[in-house]
N, C-alpha and C positions, 0 to 999 in steps of 0.2 A: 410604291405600295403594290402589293399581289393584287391582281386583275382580280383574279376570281372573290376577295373579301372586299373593293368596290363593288361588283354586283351585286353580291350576297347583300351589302346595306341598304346602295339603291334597292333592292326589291322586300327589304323588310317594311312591315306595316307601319313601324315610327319613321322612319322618311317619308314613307307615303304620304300620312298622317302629316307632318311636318311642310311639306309641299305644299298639299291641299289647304293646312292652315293658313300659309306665306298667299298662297293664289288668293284666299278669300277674304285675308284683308285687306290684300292688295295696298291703299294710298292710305287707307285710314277705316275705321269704324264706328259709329255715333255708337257712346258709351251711355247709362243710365247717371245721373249725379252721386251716383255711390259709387263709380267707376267700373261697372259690371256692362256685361252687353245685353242686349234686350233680350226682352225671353223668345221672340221670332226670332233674333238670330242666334239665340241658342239650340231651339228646334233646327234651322236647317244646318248648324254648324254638328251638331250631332248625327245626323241623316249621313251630311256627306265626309264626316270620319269615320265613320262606322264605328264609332264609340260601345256603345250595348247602352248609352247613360239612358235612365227611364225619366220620360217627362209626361208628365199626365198620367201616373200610373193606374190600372185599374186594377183590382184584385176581386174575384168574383164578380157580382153586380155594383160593385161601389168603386165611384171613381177620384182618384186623389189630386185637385187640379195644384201643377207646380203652380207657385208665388213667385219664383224668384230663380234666375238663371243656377245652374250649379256653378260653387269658387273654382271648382277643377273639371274640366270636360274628363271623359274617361276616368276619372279619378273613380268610381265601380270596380276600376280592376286595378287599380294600384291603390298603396298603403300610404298615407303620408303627404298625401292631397289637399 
């Protein structure tokens, strides 16, 4: 395969992204009994993919606290999530 479209992938954001995810679940990760993961590790799973996803969102002075992990991280910028 061309050298240069190996680089090119290693350094797009979905590999990164994809890394970071593989690093951070590493062996396993305690799920909710709906088979969601907690909303603490949805907050730091979104922080360090750099997702955009809004948790807690505020608008003005009113503030929207999440219930419930998002089905899709990143899923804000993609269709079909």
């Amino acid at each position: 395969m061309d050298e240069s479209v190996v680089a090119a992938a290693g350094a797009s954001d979905v590999v990164r992204q994809l890394r970071e995810f593989t690093e951070w679940v590493g062996g396993g990760r305690k799920l909710t009994q709906t088979g969601r993961i907690t909303m603490v590790d949805a907050r730091m799973l979104v922080e360090r993919l750099g997702t955009g996803d809004r948790i807690d969102e505020r608008i003005g002075t009113r503030a929207f606290k999440t219930t419930e992990p998002p089905t899709c991280i990143g899923g804000a910028r993609r269709r079909g999530c």
